[in-house]
BALOBA-1460 file (C-alpha; in Angstrom, 3 decimals):
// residues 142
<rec num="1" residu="x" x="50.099" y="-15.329" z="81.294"/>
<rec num="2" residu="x" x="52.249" y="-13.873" z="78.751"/>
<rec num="3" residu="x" x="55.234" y="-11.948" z="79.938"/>
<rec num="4" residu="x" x="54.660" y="-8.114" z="79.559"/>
<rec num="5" residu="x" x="57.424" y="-6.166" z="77.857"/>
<rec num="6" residu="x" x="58.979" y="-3.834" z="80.546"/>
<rec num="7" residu="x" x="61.632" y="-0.360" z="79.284"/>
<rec num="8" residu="x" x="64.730" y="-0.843" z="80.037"/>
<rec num="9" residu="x" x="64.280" y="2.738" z="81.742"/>
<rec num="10" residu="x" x="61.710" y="1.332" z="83.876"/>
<rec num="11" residu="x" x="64.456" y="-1.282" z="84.858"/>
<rec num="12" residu="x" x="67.080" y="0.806" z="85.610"/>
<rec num="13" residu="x" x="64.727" y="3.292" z="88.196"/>
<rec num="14" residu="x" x="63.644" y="0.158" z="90.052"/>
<rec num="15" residu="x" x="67.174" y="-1.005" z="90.564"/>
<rec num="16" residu="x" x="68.293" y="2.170" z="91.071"/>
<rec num="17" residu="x" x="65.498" y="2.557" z="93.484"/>
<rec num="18" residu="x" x="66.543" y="-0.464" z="95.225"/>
<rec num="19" residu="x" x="70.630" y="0.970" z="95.317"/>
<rec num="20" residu="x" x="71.369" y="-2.289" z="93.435"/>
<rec num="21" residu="x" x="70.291" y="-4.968" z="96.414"/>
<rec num="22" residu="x" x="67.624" y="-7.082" z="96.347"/>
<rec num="23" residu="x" x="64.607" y="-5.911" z="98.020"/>
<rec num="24" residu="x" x="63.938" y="-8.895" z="100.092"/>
<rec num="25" residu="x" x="67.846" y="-10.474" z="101.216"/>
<rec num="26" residu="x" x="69.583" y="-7.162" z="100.649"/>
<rec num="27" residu="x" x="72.351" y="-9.499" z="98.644"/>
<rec num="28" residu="x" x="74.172" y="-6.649" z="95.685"/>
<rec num="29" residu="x" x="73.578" y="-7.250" z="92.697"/>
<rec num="30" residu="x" x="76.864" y="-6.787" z="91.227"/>
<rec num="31" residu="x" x="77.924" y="-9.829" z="93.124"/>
<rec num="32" residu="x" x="75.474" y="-12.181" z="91.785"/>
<rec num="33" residu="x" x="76.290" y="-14.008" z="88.455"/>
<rec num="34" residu="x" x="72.719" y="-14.310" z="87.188"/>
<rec num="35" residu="x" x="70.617" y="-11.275" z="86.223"/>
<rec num="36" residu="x" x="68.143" y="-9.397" z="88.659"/>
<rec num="37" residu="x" x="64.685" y="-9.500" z="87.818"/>
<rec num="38" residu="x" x="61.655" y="-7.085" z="88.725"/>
<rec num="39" residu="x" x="59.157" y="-8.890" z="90.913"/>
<rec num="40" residu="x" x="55.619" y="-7.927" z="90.781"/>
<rec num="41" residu="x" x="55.084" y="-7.677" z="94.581"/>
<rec num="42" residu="x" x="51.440" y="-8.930" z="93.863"/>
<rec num="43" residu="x" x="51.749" y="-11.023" z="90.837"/>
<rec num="44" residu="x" x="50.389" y="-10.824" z="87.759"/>
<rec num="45" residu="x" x="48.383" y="-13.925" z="88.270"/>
<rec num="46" residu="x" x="46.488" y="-12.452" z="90.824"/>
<rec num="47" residu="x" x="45.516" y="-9.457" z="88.900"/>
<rec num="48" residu="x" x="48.798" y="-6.931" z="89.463"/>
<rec num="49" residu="x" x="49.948" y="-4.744" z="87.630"/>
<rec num="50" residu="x" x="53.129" y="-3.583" z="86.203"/>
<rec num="51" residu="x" x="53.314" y="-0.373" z="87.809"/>
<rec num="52" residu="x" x="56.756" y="1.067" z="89.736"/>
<rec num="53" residu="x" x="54.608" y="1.058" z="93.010"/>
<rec num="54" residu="x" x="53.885" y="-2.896" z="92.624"/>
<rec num="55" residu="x" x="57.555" y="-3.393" z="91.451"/>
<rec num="56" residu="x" x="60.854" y="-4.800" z="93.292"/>
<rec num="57" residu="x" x="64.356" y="-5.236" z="92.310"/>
<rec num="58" residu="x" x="65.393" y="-9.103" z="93.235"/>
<rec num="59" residu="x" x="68.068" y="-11.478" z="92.728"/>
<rec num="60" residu="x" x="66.740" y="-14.427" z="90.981"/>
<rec num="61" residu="x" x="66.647" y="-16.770" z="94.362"/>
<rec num="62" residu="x" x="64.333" y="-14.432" z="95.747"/>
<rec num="63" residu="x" x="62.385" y="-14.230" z="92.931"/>
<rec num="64" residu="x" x="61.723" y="-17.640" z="92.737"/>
<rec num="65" residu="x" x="61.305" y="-18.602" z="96.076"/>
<rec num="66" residu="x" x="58.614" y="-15.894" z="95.684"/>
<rec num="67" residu="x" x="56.630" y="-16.447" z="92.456"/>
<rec num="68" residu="x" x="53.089" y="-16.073" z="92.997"/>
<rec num="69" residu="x" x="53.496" y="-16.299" z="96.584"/>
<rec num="70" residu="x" x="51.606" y="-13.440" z="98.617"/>
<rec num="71" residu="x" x="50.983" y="-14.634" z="101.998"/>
<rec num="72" residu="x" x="52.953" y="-17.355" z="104.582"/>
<rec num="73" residu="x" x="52.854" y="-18.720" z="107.791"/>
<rec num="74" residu="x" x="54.676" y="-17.047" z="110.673"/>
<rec num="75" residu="x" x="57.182" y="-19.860" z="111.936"/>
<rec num="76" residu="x" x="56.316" y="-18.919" z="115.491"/>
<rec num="77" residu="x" x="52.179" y="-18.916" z="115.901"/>
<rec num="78" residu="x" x="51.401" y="-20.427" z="112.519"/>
<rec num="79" residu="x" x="49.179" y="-17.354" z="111.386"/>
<rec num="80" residu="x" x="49.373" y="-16.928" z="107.696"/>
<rec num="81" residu="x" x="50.473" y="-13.196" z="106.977"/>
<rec num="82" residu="x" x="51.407" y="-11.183" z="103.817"/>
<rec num="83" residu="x" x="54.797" y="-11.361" z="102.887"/>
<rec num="84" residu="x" x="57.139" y="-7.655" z="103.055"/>
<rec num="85" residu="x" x="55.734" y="-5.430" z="100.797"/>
<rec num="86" residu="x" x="58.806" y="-3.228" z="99.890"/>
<rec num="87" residu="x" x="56.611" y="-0.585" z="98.674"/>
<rec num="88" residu="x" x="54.688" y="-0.276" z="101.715"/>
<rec num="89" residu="x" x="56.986" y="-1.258" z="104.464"/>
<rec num="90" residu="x" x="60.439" y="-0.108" z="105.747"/>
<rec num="91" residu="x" x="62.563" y="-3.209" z="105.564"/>
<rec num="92" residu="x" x="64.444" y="-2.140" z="108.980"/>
<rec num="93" residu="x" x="61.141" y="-2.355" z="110.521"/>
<rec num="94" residu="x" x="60.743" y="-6.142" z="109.900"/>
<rec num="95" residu="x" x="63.979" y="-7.535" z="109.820"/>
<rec num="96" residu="x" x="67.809" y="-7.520" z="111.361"/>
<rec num="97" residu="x" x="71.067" y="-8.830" z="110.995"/>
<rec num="98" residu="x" x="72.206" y="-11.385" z="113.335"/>
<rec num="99" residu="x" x="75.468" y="-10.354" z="115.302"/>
<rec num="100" residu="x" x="77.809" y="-11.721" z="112.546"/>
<rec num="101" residu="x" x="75.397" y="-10.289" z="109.705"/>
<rec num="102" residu="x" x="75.067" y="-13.590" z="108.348"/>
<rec num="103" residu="x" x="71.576" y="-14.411" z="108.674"/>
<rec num="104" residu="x" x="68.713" y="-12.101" z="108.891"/>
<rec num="105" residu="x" x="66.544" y="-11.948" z="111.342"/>
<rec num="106" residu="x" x="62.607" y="-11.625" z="111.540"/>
<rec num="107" residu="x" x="61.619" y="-9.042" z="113.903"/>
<rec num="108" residu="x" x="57.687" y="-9.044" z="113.254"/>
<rec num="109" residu="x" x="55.387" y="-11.954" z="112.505"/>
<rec num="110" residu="x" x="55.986" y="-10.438" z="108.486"/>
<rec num="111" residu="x" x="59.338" y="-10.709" z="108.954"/>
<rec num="112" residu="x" x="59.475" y="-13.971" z="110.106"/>
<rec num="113" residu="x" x="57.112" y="-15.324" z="107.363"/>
<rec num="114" residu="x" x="58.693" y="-13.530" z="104.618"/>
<rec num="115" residu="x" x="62.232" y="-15.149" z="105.779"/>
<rec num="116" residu="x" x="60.771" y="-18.585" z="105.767"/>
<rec num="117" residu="x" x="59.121" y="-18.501" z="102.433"/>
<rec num="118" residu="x" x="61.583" y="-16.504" z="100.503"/>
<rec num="119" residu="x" x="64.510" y="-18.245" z="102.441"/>
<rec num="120" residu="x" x="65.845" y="-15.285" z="102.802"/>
<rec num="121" residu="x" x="68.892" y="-17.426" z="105.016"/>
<rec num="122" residu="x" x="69.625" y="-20.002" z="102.313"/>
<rec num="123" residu="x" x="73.392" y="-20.875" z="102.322"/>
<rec num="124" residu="x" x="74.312" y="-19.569" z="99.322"/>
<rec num="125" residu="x" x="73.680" y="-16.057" z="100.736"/>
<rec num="126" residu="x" x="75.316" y="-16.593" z="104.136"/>
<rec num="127" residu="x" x="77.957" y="-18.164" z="102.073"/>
<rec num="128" residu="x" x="78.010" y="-14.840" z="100.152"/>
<rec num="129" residu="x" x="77.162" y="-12.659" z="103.119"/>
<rec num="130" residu="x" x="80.820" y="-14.359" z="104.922"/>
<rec num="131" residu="x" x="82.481" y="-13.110" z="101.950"/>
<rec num="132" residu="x" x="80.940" y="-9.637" z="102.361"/>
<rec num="133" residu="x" x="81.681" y="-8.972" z="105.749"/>
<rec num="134" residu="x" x="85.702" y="-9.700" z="105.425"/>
<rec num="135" residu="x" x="85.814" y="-7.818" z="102.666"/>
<rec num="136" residu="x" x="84.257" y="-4.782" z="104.569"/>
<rec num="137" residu="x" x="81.226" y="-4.814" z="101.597"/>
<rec num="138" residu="x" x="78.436" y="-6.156" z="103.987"/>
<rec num="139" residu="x" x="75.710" y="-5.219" z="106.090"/>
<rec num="140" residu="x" x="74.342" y="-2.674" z="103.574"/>
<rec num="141" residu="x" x="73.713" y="0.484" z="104.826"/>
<rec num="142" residu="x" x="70.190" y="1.074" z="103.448"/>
C-alpha cells in the first residue's frame, strides 16, 4: 500500500495532542535522534484510515515493533487481546511505572500484551528512562 500524504498541520495536532511523548512508552520526543512518526492505530492494511481519531504520535521503536500488529497475547493467561488503543483508552488505566520509573508496568491483560509486543521495556528506553529520572525530566506527568 502506497504511503498516503499526511499535512504537516495534521502532524503537528497529533504530536501536540500527544504533548510530544510517544503514545505507547511515553519516551519525549525531543530526546530521540530519529523522527516520530504517526501510527495508524489500526493499520492501513487492515482497512484504517487516516483520520486524527485512528492516529498516534510514536517514536520510531514503537512504531515498528507495532506495524500491522493489532492484537497480542497477554504474557500471563496467553489470551490474545487488542493492543492500547490511545484513542479509546486512558494510558494510566493500563499501565505504571515501576518504583524506579524504569520499566513500565502492565496493569490489565492490555497492558501487559501491549508491553510485550511493542517492548515497551526494551533497553534502550530504560537506558534513556535512567537518564531521565537524574535529570529530574522523567516520569511524565500526563
Amino acid at each position: 500500500m502506497p504511503a498516503e500524504y499526511v499535512s504537516a498541520e495534521v502532524r503537528r495536532f497529533v504530536a501536540a495532542r500527544a504533548r510530544g511523548y510517544c503514545e505507547y512508552c511515553r519516551v519525549p520526543d525531543r530526546f530521540v535522534p530519529d523522527t516520530f512518526t504517526l501510527d495508524h492505530i489500526q493499520p492501513r492494511a487492515a482497512e484504517g484510515k487516516t483520520t486524527l481519531d485512528n492516529l498516534a504520535w510514536t517514536c520510531p521503536g514503537c512504531n515498528s515493533h507495532k506495524h500491522t500488529t493489532t492484537a497480542a497475547a497477554d504474557p500471563q493467561t496467553g489470551d490474545t487481546l487488542p493492543l492500547f488503543h490511545p484513542r479509546q483508552q486512558r494510558w494510566a488505566d493500563h499501565f505504571a511505572w515501576s518504583d524506579d520509573f524504569l520499566q513500565i508496568i502492565g496493569l490489565t491483560p492490555c497492558g501487559r500484551a501491549t508491553i510485550e509486543a511493542l517492548k515497551l521495556n526494551r533497553p534502550e528506553l530504560i537506558n534513556l528512562r535512567y537518564v531521565l529520572v537524574i535529570a529530574d525530566l522523567h516520569p511524565p506527568s500526563l
